[in-house]
N, CA, C and O of each residue as an XYZ file, in Angstrom:
332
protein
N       0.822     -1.195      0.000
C       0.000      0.000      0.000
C       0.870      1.264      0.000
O       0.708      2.290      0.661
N       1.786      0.978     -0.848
C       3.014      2.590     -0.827
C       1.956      3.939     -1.965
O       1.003      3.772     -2.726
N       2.678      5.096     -1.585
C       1.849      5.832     -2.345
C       1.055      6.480     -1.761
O       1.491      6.636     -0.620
N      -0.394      7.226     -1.945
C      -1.407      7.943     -1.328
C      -2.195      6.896     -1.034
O      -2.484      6.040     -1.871
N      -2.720      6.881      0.523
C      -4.324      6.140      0.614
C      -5.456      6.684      0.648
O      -6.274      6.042      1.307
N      -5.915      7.837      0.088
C      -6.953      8.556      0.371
C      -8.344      8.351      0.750
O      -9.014      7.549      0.100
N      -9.041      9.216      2.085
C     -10.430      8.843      2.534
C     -10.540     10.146      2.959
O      -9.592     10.434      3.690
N     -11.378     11.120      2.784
C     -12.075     12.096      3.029
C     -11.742     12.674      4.459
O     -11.682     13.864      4.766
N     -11.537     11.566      5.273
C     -11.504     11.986      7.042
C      -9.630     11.988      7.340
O      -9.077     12.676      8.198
N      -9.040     11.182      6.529
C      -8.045     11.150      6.476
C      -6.852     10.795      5.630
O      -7.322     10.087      4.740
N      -5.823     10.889      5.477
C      -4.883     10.196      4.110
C      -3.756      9.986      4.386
O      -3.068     10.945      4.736
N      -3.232      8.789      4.330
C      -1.757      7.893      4.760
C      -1.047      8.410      3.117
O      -1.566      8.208      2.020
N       0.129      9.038      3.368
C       1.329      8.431      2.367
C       2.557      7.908      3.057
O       3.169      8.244      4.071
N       2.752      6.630      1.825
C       4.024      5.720      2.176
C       4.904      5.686      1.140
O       4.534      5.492     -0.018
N       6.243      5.888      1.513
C       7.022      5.543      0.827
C       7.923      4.437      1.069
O       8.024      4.280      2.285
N       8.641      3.579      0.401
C       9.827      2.953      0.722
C      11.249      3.564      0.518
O      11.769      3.630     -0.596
N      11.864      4.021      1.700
C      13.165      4.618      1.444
C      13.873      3.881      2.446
O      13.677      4.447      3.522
N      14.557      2.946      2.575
C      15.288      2.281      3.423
C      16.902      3.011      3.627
O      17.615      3.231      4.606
N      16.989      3.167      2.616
C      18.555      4.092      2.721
C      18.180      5.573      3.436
O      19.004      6.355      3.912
N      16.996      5.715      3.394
C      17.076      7.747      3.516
C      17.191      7.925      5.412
O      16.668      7.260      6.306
N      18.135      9.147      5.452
C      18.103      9.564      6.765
C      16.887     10.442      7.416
O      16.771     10.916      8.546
N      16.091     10.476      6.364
C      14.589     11.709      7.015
C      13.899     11.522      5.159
O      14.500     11.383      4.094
N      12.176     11.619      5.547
C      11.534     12.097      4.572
C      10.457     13.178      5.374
O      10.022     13.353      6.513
N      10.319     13.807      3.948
C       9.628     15.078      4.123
C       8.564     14.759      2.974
O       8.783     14.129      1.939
N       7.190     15.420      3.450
C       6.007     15.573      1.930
C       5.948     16.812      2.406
O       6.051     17.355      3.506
N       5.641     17.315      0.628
C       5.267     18.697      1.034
C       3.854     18.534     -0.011
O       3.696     17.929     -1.072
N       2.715     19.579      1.035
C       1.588     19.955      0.270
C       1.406     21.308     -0.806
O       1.574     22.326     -0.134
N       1.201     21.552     -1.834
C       1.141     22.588     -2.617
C      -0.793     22.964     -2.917
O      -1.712     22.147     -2.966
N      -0.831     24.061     -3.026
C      -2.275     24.771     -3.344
C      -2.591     24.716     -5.359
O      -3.612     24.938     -6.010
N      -1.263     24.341     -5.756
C      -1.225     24.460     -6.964
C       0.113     23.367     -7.709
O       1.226     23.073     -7.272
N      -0.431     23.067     -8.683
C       0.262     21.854     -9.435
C       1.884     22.495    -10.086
O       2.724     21.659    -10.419
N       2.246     24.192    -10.238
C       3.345     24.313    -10.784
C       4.105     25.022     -9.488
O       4.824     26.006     -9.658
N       3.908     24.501     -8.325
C       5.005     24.811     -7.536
C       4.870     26.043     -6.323
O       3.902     26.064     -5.562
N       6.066     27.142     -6.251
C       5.292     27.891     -5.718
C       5.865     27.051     -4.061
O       6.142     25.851     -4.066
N       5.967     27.909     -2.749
C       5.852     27.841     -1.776
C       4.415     26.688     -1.667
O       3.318     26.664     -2.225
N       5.166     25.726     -0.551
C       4.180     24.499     -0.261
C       3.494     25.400      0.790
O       3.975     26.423      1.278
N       2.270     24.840      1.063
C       1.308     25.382      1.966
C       1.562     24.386      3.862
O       0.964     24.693      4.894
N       2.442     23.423      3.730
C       2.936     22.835      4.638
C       4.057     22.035      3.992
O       4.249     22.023      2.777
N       5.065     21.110      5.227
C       5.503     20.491      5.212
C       5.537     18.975      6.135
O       6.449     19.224      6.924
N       5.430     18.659      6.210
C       5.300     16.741      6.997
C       6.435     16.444      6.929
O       7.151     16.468      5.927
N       6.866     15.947      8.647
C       7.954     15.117      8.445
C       7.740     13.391      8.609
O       7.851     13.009      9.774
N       7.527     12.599      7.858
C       7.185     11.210      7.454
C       8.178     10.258      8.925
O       9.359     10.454      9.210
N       7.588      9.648      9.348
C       8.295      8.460     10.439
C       8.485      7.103      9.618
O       7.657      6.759      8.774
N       9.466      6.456      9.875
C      10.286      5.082      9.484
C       9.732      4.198     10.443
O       9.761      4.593     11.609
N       9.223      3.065     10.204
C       9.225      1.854     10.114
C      10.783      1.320      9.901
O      11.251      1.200      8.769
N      11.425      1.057     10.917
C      12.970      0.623     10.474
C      12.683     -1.058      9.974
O      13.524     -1.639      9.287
N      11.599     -1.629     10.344
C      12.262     -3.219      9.885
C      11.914     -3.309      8.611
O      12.330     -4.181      7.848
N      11.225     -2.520      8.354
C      10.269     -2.165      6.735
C      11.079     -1.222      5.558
O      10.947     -1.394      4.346
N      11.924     -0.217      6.178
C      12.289      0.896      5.670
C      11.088      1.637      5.067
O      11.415      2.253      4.053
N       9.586      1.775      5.447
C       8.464      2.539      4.798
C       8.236      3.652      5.740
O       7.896      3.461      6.907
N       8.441      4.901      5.182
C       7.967      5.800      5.580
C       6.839      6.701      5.509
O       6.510      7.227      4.446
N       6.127      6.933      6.792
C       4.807      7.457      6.691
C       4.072      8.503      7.202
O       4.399      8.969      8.293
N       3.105      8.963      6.576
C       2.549     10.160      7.686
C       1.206      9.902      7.563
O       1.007      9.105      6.646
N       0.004     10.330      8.232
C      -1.438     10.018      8.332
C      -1.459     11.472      7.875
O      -0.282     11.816      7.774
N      -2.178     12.367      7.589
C      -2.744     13.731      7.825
C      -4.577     13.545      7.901
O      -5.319     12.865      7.192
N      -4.824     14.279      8.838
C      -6.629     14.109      9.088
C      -6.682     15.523      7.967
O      -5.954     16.382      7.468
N      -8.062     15.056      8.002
C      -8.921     16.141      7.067
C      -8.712     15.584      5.803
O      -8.102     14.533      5.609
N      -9.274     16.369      4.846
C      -9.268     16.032      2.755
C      -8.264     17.299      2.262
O      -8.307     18.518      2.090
N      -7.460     16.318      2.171
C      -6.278     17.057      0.566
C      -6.570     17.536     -0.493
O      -5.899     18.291     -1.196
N      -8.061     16.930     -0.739
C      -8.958     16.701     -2.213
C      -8.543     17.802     -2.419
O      -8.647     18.707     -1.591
N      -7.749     17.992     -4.070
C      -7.406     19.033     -4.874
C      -6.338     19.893     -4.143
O      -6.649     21.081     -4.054
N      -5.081     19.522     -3.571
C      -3.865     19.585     -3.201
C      -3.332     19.077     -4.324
O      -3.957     18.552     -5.245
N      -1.662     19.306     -4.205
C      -0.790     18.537     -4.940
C       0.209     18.607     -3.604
O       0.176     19.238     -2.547
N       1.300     17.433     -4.322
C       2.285     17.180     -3.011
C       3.585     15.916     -3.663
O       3.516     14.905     -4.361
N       4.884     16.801     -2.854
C       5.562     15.928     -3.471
C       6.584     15.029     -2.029
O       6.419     15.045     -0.809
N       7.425     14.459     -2.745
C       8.360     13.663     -1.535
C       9.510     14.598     -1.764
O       9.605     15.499     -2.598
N      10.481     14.143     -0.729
C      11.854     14.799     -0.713
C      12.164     14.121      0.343
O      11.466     14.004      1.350
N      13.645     13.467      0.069
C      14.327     12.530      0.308
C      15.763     12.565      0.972
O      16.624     12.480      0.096
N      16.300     12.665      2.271
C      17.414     12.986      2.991
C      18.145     12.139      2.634
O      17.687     11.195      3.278
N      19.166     11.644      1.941
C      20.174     10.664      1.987
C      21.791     10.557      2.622
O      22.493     11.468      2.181
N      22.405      9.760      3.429
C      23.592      9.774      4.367
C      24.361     10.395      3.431
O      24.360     10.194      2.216
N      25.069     11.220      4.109
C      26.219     11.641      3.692
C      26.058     12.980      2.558
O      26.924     13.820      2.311
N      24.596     12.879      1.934
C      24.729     13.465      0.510
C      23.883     14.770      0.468
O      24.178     15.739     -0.231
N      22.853     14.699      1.248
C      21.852     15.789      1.979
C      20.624     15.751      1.013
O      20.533     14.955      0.079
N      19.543     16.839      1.384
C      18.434     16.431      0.407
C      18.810     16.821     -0.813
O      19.754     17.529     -1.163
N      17.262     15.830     -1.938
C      17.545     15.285     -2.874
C      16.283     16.120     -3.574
O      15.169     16.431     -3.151
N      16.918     16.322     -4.746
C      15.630     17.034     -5.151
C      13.835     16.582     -4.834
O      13.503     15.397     -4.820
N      12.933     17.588     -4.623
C      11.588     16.960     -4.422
C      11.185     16.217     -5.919
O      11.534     16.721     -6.987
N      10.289     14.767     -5.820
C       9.603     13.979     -6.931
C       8.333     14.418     -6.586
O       8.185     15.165     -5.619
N       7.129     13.938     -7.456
C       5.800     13.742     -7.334
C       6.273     12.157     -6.763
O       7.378     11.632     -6.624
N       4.890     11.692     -6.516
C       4.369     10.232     -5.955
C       5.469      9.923     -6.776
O       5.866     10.762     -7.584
N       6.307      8.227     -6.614
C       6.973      7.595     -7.345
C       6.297      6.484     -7.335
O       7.072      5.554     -7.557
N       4.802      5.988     -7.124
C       4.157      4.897     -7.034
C       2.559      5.443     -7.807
O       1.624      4.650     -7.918
């Protein structure tokens, strides 16, 4: 179940980053960018390497991307969903 889970009351995203030292999602008001309207810092599952955040409330018609801390190398440019 990696990716967005979306439900109206609430919405899980997961990623798998087993190598990363921190993930971040960021929410946007608009699809070309632009200052995010928040940021999330995602928690690890270490035996899994999946990282996750719940947010309550509807995203409906948000956009949002990942961004990815890696050892040694620092963050990594932000992706959309990679799932």
């Amino acid at each position: 179940d990696l990716g967005m889970t979306y439900s109206p009351s609430g919405t899980t995203f997961k990623v798998w980053a087993p190598s990363a030292a921190a993930v971040k999602l960021r929410l946007y008001a608009a699809g070309d960018g632009g200052e995010p309207l928040r940021t999330y810092d995602l928690s690890v599952e270490k035996s899994t390497g999946v990282w996750s955040s719940k947010l309550d409330g509807n995203p409906l018609g948000r956009y949002y991307t990942i961004q990815i801390q890696r050892h040694n190398i620092g963050w990594i440019d932000e992706t959309p969903d990679p799932y």
